[in-house]
FIDO-798879 format. One record per atom (N, C-alpha, C): residue in one letter; y, x, z. Coordinates in steps of 0.2 Angstrom, whole numbers, padded with zeros to 4 digits, always signed. Example, Ala and Ser with C-alpha at 12.3 -4.5 7.8 and 13.67 -1.06 7.14 Angstrom:
BEGIN
A-0028+0066+0039/A-0022+0062+0039/A-0016+0066+0039/S-0011+0064+0035/S-0005+0068+0036/S+0000+0064+0039/
# end
This chain:
BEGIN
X+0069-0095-0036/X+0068-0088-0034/X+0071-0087-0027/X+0068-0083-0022/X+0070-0081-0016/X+0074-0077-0015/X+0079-0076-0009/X+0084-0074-0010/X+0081-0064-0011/X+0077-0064-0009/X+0074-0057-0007/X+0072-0053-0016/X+0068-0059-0018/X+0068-0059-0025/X+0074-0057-0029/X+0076-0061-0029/X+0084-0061-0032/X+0086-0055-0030/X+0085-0050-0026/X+0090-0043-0025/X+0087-0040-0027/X+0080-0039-0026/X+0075-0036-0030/X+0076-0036-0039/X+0077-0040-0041/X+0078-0039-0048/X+0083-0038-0051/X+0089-0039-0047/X+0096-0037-0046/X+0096-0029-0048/X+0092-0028-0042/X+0092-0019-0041/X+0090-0016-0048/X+0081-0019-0049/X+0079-0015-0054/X+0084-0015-0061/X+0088-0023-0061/X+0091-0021-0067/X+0095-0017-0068/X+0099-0014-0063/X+0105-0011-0062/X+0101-0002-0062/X+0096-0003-0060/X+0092+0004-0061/X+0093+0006-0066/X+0091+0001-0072/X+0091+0003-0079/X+0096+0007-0082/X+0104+0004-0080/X+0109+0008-0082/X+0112+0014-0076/X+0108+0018-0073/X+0109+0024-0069/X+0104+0030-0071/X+0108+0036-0069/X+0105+0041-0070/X+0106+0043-0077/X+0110+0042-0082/X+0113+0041-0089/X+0117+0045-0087/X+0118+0053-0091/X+0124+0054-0091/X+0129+0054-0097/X+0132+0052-0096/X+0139+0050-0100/X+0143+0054-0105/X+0140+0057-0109/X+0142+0064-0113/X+0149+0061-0117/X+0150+0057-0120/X+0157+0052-0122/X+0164+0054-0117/X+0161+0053-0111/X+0166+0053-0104/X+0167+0060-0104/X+0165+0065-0105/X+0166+0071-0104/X+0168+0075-0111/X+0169+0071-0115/X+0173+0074-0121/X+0179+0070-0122/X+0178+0066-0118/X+0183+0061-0118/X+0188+0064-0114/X+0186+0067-0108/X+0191+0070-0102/X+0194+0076-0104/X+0189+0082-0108/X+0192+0087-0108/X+0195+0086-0117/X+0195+0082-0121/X+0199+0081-0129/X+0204+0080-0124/X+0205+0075-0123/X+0210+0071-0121/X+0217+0074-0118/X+0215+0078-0114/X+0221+0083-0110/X+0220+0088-0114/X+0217+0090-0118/X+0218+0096-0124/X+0223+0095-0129/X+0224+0088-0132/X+0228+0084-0136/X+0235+0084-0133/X+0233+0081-0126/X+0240+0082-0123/X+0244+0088-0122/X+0240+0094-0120/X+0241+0100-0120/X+0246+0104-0126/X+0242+0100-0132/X+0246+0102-0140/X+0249+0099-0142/X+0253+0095-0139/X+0259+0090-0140/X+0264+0094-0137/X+0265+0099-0134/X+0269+0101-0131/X+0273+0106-0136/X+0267+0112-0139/X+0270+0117-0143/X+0271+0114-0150/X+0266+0109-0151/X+0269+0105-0157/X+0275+0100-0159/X+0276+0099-0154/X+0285+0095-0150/X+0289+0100-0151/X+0288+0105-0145/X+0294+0110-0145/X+0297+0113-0154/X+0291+0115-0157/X+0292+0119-0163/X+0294+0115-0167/X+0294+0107-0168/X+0297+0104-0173/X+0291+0101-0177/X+0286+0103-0174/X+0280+0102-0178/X+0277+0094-0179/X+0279+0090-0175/X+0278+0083-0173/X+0284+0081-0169/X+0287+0074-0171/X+0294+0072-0171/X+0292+0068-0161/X+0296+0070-0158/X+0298+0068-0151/X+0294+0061-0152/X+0298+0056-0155/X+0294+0048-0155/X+0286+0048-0155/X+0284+0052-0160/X+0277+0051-0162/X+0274+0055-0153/X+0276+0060-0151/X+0273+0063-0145/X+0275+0058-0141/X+0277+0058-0138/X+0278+0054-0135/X+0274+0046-0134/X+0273+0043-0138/X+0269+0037-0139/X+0260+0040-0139/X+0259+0048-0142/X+0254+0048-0141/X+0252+0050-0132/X+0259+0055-0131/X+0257+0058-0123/X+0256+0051-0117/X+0262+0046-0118/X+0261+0040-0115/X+0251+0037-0115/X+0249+0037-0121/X+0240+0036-0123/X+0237+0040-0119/X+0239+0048-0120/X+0232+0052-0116/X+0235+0053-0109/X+0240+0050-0106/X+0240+0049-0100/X+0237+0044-0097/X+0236+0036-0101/X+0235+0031-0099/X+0229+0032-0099/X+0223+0036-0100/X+0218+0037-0103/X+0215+0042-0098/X+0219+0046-0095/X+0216+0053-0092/X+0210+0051-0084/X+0214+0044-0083/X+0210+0043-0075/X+0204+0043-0077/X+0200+0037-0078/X+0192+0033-0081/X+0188+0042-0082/X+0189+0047-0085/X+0185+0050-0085/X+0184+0055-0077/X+0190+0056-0075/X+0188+0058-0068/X+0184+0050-0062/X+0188+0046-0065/X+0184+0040-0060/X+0175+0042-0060/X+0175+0045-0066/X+0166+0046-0069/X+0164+0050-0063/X+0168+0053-0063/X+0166+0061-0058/X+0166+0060-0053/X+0171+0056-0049/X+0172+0052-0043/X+0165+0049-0040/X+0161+0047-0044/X+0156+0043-0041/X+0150+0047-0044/X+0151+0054-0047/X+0144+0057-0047/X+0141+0056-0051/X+0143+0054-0059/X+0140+0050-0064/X+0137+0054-0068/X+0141+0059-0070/X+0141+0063-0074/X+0135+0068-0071/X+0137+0070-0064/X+0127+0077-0061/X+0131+0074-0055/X+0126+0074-0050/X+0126+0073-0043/X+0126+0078-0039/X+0125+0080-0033/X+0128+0086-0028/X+0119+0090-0029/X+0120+0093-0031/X+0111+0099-0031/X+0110+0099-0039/X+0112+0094-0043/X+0111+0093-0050/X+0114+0099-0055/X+0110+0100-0060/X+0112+0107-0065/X+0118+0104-0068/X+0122+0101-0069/X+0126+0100-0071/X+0132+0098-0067/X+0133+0100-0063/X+0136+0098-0055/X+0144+0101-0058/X+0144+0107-0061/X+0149+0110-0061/X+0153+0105-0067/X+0149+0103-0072/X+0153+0100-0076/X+0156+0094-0075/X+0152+0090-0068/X+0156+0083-0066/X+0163+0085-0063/X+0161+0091-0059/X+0168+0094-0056/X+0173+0096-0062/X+0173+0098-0065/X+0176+0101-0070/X+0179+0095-0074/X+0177+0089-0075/X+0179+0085-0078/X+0183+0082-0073/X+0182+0080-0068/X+0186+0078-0062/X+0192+0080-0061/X+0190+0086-0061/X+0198+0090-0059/X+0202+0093-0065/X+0200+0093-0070/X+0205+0094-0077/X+0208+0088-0080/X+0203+0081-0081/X+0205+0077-0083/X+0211+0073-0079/X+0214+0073-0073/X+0220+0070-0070/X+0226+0076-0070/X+0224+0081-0074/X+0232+0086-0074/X+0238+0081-0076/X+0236+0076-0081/X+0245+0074-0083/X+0246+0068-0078/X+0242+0067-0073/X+0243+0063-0071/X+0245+0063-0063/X+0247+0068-0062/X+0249+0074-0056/X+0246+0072-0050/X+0241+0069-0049/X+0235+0068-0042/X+0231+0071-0043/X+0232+0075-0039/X+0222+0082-0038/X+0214+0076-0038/X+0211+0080-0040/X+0205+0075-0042/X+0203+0075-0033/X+0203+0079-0029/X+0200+0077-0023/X+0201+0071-0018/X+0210+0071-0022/X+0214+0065-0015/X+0211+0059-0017/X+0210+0058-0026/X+0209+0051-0029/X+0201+0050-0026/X+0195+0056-0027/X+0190+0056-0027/X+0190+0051-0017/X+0193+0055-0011/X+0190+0052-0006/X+0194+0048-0004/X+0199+0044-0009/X+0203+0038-0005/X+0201+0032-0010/X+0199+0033-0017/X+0191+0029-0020/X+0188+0026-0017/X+0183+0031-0013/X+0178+0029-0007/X+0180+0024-0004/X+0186+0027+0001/X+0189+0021+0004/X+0193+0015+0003/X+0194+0015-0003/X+0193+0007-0007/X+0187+0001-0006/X+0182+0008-0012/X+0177+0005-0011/X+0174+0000-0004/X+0173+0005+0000/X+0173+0004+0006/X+0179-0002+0010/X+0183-0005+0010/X+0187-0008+0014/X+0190-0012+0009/X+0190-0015+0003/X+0192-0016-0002/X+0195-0024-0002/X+0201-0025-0002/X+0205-0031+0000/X+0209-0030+0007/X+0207-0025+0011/X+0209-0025+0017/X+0213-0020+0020/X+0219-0026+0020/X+0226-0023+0022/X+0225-0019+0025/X+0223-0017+0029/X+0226-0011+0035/X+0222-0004+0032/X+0214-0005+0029/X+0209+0001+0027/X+0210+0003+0019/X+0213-0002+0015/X+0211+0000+0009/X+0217+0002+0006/X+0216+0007+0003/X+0222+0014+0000/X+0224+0009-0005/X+0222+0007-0009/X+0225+0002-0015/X+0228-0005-0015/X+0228-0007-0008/X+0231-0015-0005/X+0238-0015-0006/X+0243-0009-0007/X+0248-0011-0009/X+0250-0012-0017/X+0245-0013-0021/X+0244-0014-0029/X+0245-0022-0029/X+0243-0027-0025/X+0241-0033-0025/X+0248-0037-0026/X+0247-0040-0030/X+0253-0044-0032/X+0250-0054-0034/X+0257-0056-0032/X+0255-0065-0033/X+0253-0065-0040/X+0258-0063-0045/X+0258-0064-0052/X+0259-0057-0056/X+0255-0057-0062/X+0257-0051-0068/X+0263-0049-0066/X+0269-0054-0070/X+0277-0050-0068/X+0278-0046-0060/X+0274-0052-0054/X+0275-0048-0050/X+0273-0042-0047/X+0267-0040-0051/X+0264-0033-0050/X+0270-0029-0053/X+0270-0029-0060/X+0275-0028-0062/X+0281-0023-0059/X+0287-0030-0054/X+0288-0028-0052/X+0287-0022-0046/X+0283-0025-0042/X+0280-0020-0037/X+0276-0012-0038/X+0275-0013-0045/X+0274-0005-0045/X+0279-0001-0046/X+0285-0003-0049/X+0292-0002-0047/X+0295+0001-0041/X+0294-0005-0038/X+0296-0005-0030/X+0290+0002-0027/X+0286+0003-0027/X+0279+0006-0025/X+0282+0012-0025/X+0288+0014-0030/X+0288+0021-0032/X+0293+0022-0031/X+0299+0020-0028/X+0303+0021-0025/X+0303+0026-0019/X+0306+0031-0018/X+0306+0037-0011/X+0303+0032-0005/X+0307+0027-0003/X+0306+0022+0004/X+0301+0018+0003/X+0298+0018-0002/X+0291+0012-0002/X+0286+0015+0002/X+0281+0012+0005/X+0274+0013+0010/X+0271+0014+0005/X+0270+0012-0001/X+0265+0015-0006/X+0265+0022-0004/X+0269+0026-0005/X+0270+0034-0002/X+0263+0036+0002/X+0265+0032+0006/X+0260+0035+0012/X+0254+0034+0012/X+0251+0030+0007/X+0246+0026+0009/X+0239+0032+0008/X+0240+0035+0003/X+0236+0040+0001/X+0233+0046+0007/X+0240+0047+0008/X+0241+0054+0015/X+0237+0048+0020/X+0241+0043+0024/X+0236+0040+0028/X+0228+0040+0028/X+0227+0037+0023/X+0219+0036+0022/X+0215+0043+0025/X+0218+0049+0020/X+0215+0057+0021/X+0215+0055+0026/X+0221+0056+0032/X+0222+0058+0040/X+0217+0054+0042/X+0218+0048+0042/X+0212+0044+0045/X+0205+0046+0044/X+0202+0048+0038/X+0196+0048+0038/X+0193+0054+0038/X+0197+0059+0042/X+0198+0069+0042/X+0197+0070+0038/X+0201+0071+0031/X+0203+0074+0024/X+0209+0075+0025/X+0212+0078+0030/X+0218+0080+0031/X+0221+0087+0024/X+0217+0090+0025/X+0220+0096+0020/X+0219+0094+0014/X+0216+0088+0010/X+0218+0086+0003/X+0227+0085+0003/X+0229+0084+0006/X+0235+0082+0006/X+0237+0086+0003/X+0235+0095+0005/X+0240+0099+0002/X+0241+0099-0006/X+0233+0098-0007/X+0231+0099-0015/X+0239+0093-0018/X+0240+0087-0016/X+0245+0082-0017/X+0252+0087-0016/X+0252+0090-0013/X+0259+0095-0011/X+0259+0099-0018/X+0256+0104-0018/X+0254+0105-0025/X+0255+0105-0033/X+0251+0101-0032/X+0252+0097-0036/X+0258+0094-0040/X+0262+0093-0034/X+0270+0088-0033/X+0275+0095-0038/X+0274+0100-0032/X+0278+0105-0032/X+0276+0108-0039/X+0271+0109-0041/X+0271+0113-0049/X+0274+0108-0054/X+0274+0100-0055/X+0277+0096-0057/X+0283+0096-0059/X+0288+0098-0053/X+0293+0097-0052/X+0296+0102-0054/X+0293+0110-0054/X+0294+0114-0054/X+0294+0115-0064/X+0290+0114-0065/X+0289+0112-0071/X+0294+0108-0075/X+0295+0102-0074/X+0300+0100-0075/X+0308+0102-0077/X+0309+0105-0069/X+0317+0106-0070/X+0317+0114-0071/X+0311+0118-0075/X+0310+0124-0078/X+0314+0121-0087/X+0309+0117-0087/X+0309+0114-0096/X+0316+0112-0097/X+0320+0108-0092/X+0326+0105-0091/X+0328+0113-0092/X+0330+0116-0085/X+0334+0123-0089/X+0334+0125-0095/X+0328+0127-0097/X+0330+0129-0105/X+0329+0126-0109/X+0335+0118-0109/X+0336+0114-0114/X+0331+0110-0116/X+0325+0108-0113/X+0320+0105-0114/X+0317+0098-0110/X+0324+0096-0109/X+0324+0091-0103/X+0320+0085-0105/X+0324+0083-0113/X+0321+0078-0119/X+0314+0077-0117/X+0311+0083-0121/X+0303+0085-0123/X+0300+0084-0114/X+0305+0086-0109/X+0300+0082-0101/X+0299+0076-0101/X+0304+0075-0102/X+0305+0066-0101/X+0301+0062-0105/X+0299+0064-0111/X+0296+0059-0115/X+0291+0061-0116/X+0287+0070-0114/X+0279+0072-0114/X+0276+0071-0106/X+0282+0067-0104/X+0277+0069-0095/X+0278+0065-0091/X+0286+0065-0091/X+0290+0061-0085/X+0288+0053-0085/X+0290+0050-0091/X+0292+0043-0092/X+0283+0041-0093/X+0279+0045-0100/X+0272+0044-0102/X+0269+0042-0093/X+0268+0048-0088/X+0265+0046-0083/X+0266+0040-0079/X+0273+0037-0078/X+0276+0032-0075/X+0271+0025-0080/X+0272+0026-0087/X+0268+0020-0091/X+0262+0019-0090/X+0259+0027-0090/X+0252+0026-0088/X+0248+0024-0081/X+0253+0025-0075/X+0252+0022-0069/X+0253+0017-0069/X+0259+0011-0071/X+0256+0005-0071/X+0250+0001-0077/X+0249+0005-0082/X+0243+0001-0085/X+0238+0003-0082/X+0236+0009-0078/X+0230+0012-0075/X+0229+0007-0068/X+0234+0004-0064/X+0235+0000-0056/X+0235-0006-0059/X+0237-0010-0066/X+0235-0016-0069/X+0230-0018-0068/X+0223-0013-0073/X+0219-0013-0074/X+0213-0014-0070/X+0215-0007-0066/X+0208-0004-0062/X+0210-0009-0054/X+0215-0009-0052/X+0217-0011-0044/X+0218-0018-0042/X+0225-0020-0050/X+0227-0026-0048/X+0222-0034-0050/X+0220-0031-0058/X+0216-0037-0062/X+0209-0037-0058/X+0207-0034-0058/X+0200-0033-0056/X+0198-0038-0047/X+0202-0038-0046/X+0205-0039-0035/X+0210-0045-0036/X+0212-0047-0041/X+0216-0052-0041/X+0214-0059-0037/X+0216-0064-0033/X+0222-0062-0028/X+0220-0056-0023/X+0215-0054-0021/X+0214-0048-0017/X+0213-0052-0010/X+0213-0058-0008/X+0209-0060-0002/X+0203-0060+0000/X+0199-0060-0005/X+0193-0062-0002/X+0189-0054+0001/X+0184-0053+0004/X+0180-0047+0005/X+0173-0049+0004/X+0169-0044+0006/X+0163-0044+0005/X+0160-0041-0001/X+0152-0040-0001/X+0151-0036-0010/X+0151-0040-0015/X+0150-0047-0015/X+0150-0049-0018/X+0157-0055-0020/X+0162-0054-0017/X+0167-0058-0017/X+0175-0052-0018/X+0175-0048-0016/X+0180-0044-0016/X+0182-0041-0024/X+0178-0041-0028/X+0180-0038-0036/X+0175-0046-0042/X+0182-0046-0045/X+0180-0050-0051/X+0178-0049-0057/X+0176-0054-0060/X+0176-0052-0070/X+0179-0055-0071/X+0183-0055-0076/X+0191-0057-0080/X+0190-0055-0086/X+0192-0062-0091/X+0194-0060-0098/X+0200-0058-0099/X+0199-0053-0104/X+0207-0050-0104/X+0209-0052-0109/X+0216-0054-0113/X+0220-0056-0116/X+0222-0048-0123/X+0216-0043-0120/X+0218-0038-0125/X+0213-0035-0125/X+0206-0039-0123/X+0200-0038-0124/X+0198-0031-0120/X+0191-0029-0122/X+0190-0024-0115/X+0191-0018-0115/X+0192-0015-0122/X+0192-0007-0125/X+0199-0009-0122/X+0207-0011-0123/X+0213-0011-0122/X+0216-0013-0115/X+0209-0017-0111/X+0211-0015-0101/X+0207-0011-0099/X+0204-0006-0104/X+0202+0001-0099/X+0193-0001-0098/X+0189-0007-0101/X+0181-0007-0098/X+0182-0010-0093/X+0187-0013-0090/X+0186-0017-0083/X+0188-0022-0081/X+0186-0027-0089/X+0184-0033-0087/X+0176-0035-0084/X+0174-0030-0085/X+0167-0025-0079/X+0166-0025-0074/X+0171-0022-0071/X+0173-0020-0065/X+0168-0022-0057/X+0167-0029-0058/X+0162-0030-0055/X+0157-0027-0054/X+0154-0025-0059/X+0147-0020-0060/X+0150-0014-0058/X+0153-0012-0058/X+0156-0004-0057/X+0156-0005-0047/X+0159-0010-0043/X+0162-0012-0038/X+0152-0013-0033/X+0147-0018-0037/X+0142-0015-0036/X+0138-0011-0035/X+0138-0008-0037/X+0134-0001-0043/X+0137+0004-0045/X+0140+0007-0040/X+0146+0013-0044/X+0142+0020-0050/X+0134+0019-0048/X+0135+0024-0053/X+0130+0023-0059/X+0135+0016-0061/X+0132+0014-0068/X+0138+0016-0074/X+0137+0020-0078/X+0143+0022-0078/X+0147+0017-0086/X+0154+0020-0084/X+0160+0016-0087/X+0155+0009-0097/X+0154+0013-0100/X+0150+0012-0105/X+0145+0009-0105/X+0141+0007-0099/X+0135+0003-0098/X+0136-0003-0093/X+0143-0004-0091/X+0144-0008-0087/X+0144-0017-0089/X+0145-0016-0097/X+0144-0025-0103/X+0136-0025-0102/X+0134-0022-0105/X+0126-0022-0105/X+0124-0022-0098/X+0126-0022-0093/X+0122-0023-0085/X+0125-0030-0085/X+0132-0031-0084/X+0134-0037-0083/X+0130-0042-0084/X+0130-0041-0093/X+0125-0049-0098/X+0119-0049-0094/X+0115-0046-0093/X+0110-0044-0088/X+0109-0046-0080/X+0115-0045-0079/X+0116-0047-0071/X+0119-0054-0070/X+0122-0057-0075/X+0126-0062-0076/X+0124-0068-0071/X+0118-0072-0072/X+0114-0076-0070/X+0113-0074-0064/X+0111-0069-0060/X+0112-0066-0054/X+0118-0068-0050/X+0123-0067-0053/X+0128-0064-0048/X+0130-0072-0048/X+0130-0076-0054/X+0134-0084-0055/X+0128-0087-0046/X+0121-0087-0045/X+0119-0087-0040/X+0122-0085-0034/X+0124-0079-0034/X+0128-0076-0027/X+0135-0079-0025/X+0138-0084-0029/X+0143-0084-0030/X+0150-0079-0030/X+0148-0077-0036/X+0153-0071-0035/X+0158-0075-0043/X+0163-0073-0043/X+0169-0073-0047/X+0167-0072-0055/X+0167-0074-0058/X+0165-0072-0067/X+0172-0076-0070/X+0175-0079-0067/X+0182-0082-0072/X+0177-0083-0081/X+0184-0083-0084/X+0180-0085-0090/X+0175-0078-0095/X+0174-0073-0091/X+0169-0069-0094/X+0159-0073-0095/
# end
């Protein structure tokens, strides 16, 4: 088959799973921060024991990005679509525990996508690690006051005139913190620590695991069809987040999270063609 063919078929396959909207992802978004929401007066009151919240709040924080990721690429209604309010909506509610406004995540995405591997343009190049442990470490390091991870986000905006998102990330910071050392003052230091503080911190390394570091791993290569891999995961694909996929998402961004196995097996023989990366998926 010709190379022209071969795109061609590509394409129509990848049509099949677009235009789907994702009603799962959007009860997923808003459950999910409601759950977390009732963790809080049911912690305080004694209602559910600190441990148990805790473990669950840690889950629905690790949980909360993927459905705004949905909304990020317009899954859910597109810009003129009757549903436009509800992609927004899930966008920007679903990332509350996760204390990044849905805009900043939404245009420095783009610029992933866009520049993806590439040290100087791509907002995620600081996630890239030699080995597991050493990502590990480095998200550690990432979060530190003096790391450049810091700036990478605010850079990107600046650069590509999204200057005033940044405030939404000011924001965002200041209600958090604010927040925080409210619950601390009146004796509720515990219930931050273990419904917000520590949970989020868990959640951003499994979330920069999954979606930045395994997917890109080593992260040298570019191009469309070389920059993102398939990877089998060691905890299968519902427990790394749907993105032993990733590939197809890195393609095709608006095939959404749920449909991305069933395009693969379909595209498989395609992409083995292109030489692209399948590991042992």
């Amino acid at each position: 088959m010709a190379n022209a063919e071969l795109d061609l078929l590509e394409k129509k396959i990848a049509n099949k799973y677009m235009n789907i909207v994702p009603w799962g992802v959007v009860a997923w978004g808003i459950g999910n921060l409601a759950i977390w929401l009732s963790l809080w007066p049911l912690v305080i009151f004694g209602y559910v024991p600190i441990w148990l919240g805790f473990l669950i709040a840690s889950i629905n924080i690790t949980l909360c990005y993927l459905p705004s990721h949905e909304a990020q690429h317009n899954i859910i209604a597109g810009e003129g679509e009757p549903l436009r309010w509800l992609n927004e909506l899930v966008g920007h509610l679903s990332v509350i525990p996760l204390v990044t406004p849905y805009r900043m995540l939404k245009y420095t995405h783009y610029e992933h996508h866009k520049h993806t591997n590439d040290p100087e343009l791509d907002p995620d190049y600081d996630v890239h690690a030699k080995t597991d442990w050493h990502f590990l470490w480095k998200s550690i390091l990432n979060r530190q006051p003096e790391s450049g991870r810091n700036n990478a986000y605010p850079e990107s905006l600046q650069r590509t005139g999204k200057e005033k998102v940044i405030v939404d990330g000011i924001v965002f910071q200041g209600i958090y913190l604010a927040t925080l050392f409210s619950l601390a003052w009146s004796g509720f230091a515990i219930e931050a620590a273990l419904l917000w503080w520590l949970p989020k911190h868990i959640g951003i390394t499994y979330i920069e695991y999954y979606l930045s570091w395994a997917p890109h791993h080593p992260g040298k290569k570019r191009g469309r069809y070389q920059d993102t891999r398939g990877f089998k995961s060691y905890v299968g694909n519902l427990l790394s987040l749907g993105m032993q996929y990733h590939i197809v998402h890195h393609l095709y961004p608006r095939i959404p999270l749920s449909k991305t196995p069933a395009a693969y097996r379909e595209l498989r023989p395609i992409l083995e063609r292109k030489g692209c990366d399948l590991g042992l998926l």
